[in-house]
BAMARBA-506284 format. One record per residue (C-alpha): y, z, x; residue in one letter; residue number from 0. Coordinates in nm, 4 decimals. Layout:
% BAMARBA-506284
         c2         c3         c1   type   seq
          Y          Z          X      a   NUM
...
***
This chain:
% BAMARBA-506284
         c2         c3         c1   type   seq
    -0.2279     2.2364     0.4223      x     0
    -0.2355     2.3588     0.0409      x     1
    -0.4547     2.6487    -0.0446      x     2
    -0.5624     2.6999    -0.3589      x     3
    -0.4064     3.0858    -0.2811      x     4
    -0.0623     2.9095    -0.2319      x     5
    -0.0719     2.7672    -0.5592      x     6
    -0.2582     2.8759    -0.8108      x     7
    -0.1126     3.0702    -1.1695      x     8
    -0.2660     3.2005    -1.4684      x     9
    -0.3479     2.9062    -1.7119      x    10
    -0.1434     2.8746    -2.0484      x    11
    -0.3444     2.9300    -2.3576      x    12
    -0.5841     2.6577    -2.4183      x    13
    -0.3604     2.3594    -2.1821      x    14
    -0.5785     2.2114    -1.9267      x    15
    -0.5340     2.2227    -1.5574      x    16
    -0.2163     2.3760    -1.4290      x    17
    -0.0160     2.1231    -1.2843      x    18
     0.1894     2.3678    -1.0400      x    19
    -0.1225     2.4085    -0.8769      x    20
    -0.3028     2.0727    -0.8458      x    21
    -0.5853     2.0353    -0.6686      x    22
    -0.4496     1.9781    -0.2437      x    23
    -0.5699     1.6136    -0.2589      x    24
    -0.2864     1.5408    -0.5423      x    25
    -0.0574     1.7126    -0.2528      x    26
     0.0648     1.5811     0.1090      x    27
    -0.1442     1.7807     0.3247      x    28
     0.1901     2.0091     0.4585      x    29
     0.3156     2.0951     0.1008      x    30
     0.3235     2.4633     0.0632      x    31
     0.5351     2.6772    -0.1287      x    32
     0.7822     2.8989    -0.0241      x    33
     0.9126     3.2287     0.0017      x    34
     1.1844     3.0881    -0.2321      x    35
     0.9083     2.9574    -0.5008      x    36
     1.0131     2.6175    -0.3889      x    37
     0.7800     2.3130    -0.2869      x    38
     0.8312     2.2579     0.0787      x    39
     0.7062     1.9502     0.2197      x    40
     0.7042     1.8723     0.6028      x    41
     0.8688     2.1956     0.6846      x    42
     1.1074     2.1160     0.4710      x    43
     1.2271     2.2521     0.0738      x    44
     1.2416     1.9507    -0.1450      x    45
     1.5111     2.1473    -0.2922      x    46
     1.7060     2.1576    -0.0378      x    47
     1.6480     1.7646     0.0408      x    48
     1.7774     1.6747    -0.3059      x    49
     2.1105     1.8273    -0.2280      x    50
     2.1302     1.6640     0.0958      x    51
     1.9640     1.3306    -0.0376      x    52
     2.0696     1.2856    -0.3312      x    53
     1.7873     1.1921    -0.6305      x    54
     1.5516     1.0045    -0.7455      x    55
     1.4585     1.0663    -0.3537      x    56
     1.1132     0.9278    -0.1985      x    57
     1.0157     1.1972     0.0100      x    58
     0.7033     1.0702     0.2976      x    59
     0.4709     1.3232     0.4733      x    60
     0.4630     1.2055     0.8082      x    61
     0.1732     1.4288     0.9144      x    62
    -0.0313     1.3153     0.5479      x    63
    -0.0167     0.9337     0.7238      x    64
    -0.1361     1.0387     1.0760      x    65
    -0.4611     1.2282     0.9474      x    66
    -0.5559     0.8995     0.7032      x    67
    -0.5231     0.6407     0.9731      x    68
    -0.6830     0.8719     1.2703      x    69
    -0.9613     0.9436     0.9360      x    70
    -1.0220     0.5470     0.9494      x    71
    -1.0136     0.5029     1.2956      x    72
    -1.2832     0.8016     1.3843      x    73
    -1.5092     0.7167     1.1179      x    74
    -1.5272     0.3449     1.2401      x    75
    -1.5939     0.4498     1.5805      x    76
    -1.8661     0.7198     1.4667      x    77
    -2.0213     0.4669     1.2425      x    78
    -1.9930     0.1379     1.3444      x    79
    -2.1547     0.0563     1.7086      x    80
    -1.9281    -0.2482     1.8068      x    81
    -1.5475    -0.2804     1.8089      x    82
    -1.3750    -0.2179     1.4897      x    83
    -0.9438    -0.2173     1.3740      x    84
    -0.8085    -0.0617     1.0608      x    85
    -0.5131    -0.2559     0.9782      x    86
    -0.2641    -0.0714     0.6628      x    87
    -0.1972    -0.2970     0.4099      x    88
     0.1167    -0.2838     0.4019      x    89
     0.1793    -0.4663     0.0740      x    90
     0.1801    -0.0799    -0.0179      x    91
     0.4888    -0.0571     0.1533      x    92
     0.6224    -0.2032     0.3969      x    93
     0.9859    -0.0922     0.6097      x    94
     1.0627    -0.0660     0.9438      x    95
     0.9762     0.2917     0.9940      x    96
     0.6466     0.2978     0.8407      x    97
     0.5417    -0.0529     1.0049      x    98
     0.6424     0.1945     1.3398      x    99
     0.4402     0.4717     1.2186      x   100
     0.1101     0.2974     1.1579      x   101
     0.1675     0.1195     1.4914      x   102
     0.2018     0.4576     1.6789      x   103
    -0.1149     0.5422     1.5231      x   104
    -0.3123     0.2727     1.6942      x   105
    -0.3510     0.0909     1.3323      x   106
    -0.2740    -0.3200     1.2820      x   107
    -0.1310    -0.4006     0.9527      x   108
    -0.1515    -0.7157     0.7297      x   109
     0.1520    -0.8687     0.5526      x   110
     0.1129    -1.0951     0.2488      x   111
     0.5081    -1.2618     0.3200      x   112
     0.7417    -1.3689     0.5674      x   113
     0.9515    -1.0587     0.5120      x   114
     0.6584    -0.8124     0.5808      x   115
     0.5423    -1.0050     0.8602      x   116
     0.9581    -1.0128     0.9868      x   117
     0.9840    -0.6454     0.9294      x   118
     0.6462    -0.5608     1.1125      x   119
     0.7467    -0.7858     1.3969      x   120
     1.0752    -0.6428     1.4246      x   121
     0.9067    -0.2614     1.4059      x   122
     0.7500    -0.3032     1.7022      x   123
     0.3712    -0.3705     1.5653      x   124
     0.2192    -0.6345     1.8138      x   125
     0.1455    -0.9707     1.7165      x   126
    -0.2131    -1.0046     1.8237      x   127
    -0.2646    -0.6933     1.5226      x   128
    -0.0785    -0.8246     1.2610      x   129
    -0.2836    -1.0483     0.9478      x   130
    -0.0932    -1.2736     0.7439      x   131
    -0.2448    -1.2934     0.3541      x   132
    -0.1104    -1.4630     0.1023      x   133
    -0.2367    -1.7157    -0.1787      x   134
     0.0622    -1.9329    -0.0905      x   135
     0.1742    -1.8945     0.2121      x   136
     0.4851    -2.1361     0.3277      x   137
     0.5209    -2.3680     0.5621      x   138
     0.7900    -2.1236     0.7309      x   139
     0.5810    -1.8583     0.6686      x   140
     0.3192    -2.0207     0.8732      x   141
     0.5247    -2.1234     1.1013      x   142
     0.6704    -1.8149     1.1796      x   143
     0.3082    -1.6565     1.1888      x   144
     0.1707    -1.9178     1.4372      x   145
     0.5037    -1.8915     1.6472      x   146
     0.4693    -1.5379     1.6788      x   147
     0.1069    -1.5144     1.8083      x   148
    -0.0308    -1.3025     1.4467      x   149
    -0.3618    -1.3849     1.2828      x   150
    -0.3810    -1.6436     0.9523      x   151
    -0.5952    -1.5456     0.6881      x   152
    -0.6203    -1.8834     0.4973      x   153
    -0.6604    -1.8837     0.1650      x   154
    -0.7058    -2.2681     0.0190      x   155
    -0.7070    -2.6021     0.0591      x   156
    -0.3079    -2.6594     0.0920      x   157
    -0.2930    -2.3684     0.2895      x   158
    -0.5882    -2.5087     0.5551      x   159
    -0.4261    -2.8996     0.5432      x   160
    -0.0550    -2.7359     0.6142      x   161
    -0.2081    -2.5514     0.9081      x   162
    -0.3256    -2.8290     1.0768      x   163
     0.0044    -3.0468     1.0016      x   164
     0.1670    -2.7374     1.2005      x   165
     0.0112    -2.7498     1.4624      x   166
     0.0350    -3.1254     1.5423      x   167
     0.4268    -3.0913     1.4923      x   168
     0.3745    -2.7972     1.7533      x   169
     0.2775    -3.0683     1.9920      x   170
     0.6517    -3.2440     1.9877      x   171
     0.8654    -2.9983     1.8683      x   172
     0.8550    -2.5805     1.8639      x   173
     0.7768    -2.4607     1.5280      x   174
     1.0737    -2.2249     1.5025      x   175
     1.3768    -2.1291     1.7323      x   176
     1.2759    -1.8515     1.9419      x   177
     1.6113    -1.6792     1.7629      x   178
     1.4692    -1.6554     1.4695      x   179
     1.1944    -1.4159     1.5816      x   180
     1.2943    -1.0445     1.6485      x   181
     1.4512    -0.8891     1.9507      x   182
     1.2012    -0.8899     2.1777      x   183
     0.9189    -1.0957     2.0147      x   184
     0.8254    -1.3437     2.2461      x   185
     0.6928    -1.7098     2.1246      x   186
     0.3395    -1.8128     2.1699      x   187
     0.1575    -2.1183     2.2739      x   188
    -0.1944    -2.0354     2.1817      x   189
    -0.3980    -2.2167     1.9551      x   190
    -0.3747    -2.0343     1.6239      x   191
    -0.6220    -1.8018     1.5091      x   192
    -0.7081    -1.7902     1.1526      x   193
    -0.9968    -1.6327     0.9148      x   194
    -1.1386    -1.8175     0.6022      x   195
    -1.0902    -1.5891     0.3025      x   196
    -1.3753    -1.5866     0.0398      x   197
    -1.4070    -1.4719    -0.3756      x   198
    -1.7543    -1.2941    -0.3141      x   199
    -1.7722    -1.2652    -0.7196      x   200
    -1.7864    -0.8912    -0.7117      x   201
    -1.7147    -0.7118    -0.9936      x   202
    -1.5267    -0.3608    -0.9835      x   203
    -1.4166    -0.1034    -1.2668      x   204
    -1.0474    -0.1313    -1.1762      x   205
    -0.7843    -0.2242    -1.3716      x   206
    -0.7305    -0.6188    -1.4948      x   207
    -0.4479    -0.7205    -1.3135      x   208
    -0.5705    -0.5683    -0.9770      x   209
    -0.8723    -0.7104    -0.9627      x   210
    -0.9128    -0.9572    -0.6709      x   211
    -1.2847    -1.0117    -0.5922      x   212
    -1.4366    -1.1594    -0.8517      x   213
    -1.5291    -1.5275    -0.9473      x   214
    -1.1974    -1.5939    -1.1660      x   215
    -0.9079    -1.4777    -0.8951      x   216
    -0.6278    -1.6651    -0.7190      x   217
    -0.7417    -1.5581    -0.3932      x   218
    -0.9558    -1.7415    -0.1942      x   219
    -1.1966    -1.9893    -0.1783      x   220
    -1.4941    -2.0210    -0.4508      x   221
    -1.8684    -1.9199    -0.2688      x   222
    -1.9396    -2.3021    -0.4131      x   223
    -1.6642    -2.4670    -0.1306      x   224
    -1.7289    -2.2804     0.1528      x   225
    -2.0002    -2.5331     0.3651      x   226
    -1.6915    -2.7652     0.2875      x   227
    -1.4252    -2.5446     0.4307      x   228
    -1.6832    -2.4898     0.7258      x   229
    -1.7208    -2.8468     0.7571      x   230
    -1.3234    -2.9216     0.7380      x   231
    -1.2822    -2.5791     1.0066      x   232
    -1.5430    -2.7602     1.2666      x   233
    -1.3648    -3.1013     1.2580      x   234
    -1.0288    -2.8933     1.3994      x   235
    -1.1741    -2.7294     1.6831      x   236
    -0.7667    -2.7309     1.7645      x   237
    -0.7096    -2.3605     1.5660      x   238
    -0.9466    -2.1102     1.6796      x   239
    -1.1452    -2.0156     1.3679      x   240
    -1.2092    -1.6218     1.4101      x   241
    -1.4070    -1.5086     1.1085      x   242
    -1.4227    -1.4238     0.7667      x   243
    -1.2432    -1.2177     0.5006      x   244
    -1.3437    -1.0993     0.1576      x   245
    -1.1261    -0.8374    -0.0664      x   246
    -1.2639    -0.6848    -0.4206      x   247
    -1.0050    -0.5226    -0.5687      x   248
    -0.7658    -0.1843    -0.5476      x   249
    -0.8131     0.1833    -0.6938      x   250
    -1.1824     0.1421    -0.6219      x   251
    -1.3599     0.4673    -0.6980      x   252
    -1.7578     0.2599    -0.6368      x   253
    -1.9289     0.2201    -0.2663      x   254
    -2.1739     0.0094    -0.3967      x   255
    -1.9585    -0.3080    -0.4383      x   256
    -1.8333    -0.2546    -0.1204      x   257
    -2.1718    -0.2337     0.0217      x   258
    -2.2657    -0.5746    -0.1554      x   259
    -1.9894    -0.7454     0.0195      x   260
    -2.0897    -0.6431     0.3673      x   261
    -2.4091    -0.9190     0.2665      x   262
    -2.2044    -1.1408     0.1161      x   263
    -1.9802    -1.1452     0.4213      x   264
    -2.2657    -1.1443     0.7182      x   265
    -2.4460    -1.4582     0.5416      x   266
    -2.1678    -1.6694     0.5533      x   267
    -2.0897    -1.5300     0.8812      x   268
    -2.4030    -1.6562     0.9868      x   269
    -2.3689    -2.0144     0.8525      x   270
    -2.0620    -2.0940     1.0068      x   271
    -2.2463    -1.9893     1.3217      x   272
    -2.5144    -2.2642     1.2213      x   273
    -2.2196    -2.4666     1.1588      x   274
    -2.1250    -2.4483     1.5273      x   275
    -1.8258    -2.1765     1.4498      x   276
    -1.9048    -1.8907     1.6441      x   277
    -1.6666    -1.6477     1.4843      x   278
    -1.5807    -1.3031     1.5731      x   279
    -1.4737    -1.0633     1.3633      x   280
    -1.5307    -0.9800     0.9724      x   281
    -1.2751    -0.8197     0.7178      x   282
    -1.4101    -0.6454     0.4663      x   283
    -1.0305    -0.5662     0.2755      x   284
    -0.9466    -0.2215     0.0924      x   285
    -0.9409    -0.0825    -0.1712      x   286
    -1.0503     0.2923    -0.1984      x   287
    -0.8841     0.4806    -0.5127      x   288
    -0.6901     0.7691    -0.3997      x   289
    -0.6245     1.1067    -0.6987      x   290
    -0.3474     1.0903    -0.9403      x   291
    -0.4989     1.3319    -1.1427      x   292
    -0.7468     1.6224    -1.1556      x   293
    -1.0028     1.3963    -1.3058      x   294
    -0.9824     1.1300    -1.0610      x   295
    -1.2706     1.1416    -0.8263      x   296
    -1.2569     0.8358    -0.5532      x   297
    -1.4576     0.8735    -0.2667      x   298
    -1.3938     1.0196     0.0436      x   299
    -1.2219     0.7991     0.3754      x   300
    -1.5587     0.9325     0.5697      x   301
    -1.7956     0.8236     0.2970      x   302
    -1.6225     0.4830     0.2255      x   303
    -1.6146     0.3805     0.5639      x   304
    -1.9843     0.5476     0.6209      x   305
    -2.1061     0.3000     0.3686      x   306
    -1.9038    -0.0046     0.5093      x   307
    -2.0341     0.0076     0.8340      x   308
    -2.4017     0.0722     0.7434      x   309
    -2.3907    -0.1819     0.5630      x   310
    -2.2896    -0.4640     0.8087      x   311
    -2.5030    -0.3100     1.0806      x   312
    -2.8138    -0.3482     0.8689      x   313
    -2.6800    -0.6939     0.7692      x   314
    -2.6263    -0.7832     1.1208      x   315
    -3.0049    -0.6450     1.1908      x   316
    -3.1574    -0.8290     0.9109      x   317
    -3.0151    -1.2044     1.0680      x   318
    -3.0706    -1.0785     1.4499      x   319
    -2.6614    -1.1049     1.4840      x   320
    -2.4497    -0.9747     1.7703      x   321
    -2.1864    -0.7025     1.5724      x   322
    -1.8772    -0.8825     1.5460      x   323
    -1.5586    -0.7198     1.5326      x   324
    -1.4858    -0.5128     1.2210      x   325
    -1.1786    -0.5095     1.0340      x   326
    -1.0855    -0.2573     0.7288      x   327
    -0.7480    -0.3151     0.5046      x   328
    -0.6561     0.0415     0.3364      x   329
    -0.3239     0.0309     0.2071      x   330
    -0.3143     0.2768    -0.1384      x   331
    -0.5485     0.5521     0.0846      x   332
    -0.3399     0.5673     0.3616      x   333
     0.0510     0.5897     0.2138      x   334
    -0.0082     0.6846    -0.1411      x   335
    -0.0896     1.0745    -0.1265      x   336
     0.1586     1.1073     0.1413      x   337
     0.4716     1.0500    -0.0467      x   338
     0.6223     1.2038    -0.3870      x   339
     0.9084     1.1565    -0.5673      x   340
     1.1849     1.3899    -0.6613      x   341
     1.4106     1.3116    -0.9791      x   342
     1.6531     1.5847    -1.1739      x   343
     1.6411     1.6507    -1.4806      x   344
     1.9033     1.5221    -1.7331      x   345
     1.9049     1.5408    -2.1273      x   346
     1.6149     1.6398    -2.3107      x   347
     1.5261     1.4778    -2.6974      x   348
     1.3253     1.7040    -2.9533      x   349
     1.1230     1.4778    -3.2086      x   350
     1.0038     1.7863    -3.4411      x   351
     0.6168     1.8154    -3.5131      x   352
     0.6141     1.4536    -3.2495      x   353
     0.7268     1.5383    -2.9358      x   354
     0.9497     1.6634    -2.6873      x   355
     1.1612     1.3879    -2.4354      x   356
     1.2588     1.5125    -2.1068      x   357
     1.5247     1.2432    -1.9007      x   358
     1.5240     1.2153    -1.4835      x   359
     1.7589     1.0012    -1.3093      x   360
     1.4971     0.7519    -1.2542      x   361
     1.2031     0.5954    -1.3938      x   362
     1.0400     0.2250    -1.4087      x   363
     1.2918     0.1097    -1.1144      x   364
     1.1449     0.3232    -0.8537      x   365
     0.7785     0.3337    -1.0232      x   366
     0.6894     0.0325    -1.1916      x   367
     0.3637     0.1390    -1.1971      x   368
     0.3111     0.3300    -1.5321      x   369
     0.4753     0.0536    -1.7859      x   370
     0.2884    -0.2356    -1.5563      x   371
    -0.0455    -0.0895    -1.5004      x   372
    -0.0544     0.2527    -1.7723      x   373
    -0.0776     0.4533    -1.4861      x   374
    -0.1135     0.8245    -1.4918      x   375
     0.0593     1.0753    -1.2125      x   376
     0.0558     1.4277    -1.1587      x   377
     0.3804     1.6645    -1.1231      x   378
     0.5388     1.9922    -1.0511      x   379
     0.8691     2.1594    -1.1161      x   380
     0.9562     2.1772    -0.7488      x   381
     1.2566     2.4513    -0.7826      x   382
     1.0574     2.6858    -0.9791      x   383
     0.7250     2.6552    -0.8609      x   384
     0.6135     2.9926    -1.0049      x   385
     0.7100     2.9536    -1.3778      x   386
     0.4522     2.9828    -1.6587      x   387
     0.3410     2.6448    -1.8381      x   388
     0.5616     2.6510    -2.1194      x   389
     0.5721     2.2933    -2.2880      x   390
     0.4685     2.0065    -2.3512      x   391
     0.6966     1.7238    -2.2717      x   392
     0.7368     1.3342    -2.1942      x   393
     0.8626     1.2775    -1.8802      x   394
     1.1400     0.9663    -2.0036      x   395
     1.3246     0.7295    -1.7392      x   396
     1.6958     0.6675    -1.7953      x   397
     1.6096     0.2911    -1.8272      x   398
     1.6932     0.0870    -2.1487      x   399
     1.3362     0.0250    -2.2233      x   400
     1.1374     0.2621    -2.4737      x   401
     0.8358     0.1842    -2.2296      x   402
     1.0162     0.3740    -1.9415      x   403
     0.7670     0.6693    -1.9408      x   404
     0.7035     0.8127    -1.6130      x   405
     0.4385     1.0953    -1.7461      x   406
     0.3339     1.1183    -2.1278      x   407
     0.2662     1.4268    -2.2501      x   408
     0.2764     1.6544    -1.9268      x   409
     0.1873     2.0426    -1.8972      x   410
     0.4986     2.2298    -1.7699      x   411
     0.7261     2.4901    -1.7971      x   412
     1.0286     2.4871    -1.9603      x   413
     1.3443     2.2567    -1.7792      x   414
     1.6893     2.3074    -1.7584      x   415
     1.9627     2.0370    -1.6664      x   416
     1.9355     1.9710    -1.2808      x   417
     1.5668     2.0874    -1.2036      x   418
     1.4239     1.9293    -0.9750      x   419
     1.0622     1.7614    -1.1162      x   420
     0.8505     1.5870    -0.8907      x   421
     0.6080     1.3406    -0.9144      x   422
     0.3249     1.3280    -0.6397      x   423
     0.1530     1.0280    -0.4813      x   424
     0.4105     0.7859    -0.5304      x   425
     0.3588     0.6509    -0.1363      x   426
     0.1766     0.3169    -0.2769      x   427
     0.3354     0.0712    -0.4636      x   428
     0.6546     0.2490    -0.5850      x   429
     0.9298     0.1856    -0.3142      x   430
     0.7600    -0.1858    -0.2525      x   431
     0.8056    -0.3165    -0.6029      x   432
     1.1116    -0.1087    -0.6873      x   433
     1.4091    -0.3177    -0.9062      x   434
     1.7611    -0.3226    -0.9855      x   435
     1.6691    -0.3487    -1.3386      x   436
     1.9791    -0.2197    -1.5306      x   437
     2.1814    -0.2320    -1.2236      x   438
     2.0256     0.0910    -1.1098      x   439
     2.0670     0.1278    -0.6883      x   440
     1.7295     0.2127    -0.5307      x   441
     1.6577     0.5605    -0.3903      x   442
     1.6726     0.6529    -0.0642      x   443
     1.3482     0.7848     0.1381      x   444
     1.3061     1.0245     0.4085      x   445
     1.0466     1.1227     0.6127      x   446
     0.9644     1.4911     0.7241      x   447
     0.7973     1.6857     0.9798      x   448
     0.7880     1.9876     1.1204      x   449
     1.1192     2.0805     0.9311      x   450
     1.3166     1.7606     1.0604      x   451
     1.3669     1.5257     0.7483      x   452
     1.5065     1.1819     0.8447      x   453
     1.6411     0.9060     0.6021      x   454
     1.4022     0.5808     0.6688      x   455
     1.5733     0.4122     0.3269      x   456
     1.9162     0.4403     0.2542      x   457
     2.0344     0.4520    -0.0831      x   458
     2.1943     0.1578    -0.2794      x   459
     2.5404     0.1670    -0.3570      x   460
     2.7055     0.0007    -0.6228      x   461
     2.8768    -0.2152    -0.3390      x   462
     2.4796    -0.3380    -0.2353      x   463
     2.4245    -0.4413    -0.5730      x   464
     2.7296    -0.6789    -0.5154      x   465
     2.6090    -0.8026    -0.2057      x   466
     2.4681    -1.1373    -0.2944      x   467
     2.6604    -1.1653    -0.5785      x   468
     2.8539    -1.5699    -0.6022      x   469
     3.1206    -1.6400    -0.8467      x   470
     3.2305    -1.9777    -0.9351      x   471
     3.6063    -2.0191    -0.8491      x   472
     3.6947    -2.1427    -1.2374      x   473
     3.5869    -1.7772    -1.3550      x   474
     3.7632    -1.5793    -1.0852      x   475
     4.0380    -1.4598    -1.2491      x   476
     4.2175    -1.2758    -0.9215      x   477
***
């Protein structure tokens, strides 16, 4: 784990915080630096993995990932008196070797697609703890889902209508060929089980396009339609109807909202009871903001889930209710601090009295997430870990978009051609909505411990970018 000891410089002048000495939550908890003044990671030097690698490189703590889903899993148990399952959401990012990892750490996960729900299958993660999300789920989606044995979180009207048309085509014909599930995924016969997801109208301080909980969302049915949907759910006795599921948004650095939607949840818990649906478990989603920067201040795993479980316990006390079984969603708390990414530095653009442009061989392909969502990220020069703060310079992607700005106006020393910068917390949301955009090959990933680093992502080739490529026969000229 980071010390501050490890890390910490004298400040430049007036700059603020030194960013080769961030603060060990902006860190994956192995990163230390070496005798060599280089940012090791997992045993391993970063350094060293960007010669083997190649960059723009993901590189995943594996140990960072353990400690956040066995930090869910013990604070459930400690705080929450019935039976409870943390599943990763793993929207954040999903491939076969994380799906394994989460599953080796006693965690579910929920998929919002076929292809998640194919590559979570496939990973080993067993049916009965996989949830399928998804504002418009498919009919082969579905299918897949109810073949498989995983749980349906339904999300409207079409969705509730196609489930039951599924299900009476089960009765003459199977849904899907059994080859079309993974190697060793066996069908099931069961009656499908499937939650009713709800828009609690909860507001949250988040950002505008990741807000999911309140009134005016895609997702979910309106407060106003539920005794319908309850109605419709008890005239199909023929899918099991488990319980209910709420989300409020992502980056969340408040416990109150969550707290109001443990109420929300339990009452309508409660009148599908009265409804003659005696459902099991509740969902209460995700959401808890992990650090980017110094200033960022989300609350802890322990005190989120703390104030999650108090609060359906009292709920449950208030209406006289059995606990049900409790399910969490963190996606962003689990992955994100336990990944960075590693780019080299290219050409570098001096706008006098303006500002200074420093190029990496990457940008908005492998991190959307600053020109979708203006988000900010914290760095260090991972070669030269000891060098005085020097500069200040914009950290530019090699994409044809002015826009492609990966960190504006960062505190570092000064770069030469073919340092190595990297950007921490990268785990959520980078890799999973990665692009070709210019015909740029996504990066490869690794994942380290213990001073083993093994690729878990391949990088593109040219040839990949090909791949799916069709030309018509009168334009093939050989």
């Amino acid at each position: 784990m980071v010390s501050s000891q490890d890390l910490t410089v004298a400040p430049f002048d007036d700059l603020s915080v030194d960013l080769r000495s961030p603060n060990q939550q902006l860190l994956p908890l192995t990163a230390r630096v070496n005798d060599q003044d280089h940012l090791e990671i997992g045993g391993c030097d970063v350094t060293q993995l960007v010669q083997q690698f190649g960059s723009p490189l993901y590189i995943l703590d594996e140990q960072t990932v353990r400690v956040a889903c066995q930090q869910y899993r013990q604070a459930f148990a400690r705080h929450y008196p019935g039976e409870s399952l943390v599943l990763y959401a793993s929207k954040a990012w999903n491939c076969l070797a994380v799906c394994a990892l989460v599953a080796d750490e006693s965690v579910g996960i929920d998929v919002v697609s076929g292809g998640e729900l194919y590559t979570a299958l496939a990973a080993g993660m067993p049916a009965q703890r996989i949830y399928v999300h998804g504002n418009n789920k498919g009919r082969e989606e579905l299918a897949l889902a109810i073949a498989a044995g995983c749980t349906i979180i339904a999300d409207n009207w079409y969705e509730l209508n196609l489930l039951v048309d599924l299900v009476a085509q089960r009765r003459h014909t199977p849904l899907i060929d059994p080859h079309e599930l993974p190697a060793g995924v066996a069908l099931i016969q069961g009656s499908p089980r499937v939650m009713l997801r709800l828009t609690p109208g909860i507001e949250c301080h988040t950002h505008e396009y990741i807000r999911t909980g309140h009134l005016d969302s895609k997702f979910g049915f309106d407060p106003n339609q539920m005794p319908e949907v309850l109605a419709f759910a008890a005239a199909h006795p023929e899918i099991e109807w488990i319980g209910v599921h709420a989300h409020i948004g992502s980056q969340i650095f408040e416990v109150a909202p969550h707290r109001d939607l443990t109420d929300v949840l339990v009452e309508w818990f409660v009148k599908a009871a009265q409804m003659g649906l005696p459902m099991q478990e509740l969902n209460v989603g995700g959401g808890l903001g992990i650090r980017y920067t110094e200033s960022d201040d989300p609350p802890s795993i322990e005190d989120w889930s703390k104030v999650v479980c108090e609060g359906i316990v009292a709920a449950c006390q208030t209406w006289h209710l059995d606990y049900p079984k409790l399910l969490c969603e963190p996606g962003r708390s689990l992955i994100g601090p336990a990944c960075v990414t590693a780019y080299t530095i290219g050409s570098r653009k001096v706008v006098p009295d303006i500002r200074t442009y420093l190029a990496v061989d990457g940008g908005m392909s492998d991190n959307p997430r600053p020109i979708t969502y203006q988000s900010l990220y914290s760095l260090v020069l991972a070669n030269r870990m000891s060098a005085p703060i020097s500069e200040v310079a914009t950290i530019a992607g090699k994409h044809c978009e002015s826009g492609d700005i990966l960190v504006k106006d960062a505190k570092i020393p000064v770069c030469e051609v073919g340092d190595h910068l990297v950007v921490l917390s990268t785990g959520a949301y980078n890799y999973s909505m990665s692009s070709n955009y210019n015909r740029i090959p996504r990066p490869a990933a690794v994942m380290v411990r213990e001073g083993q680093a093994n690729l878990i992502l391949r990088r593109e080739t040219y040839q990949d970018l090909l791949r799916q490529d069709c030309v018509p026969a009168r334009l093939q000229t050989h």
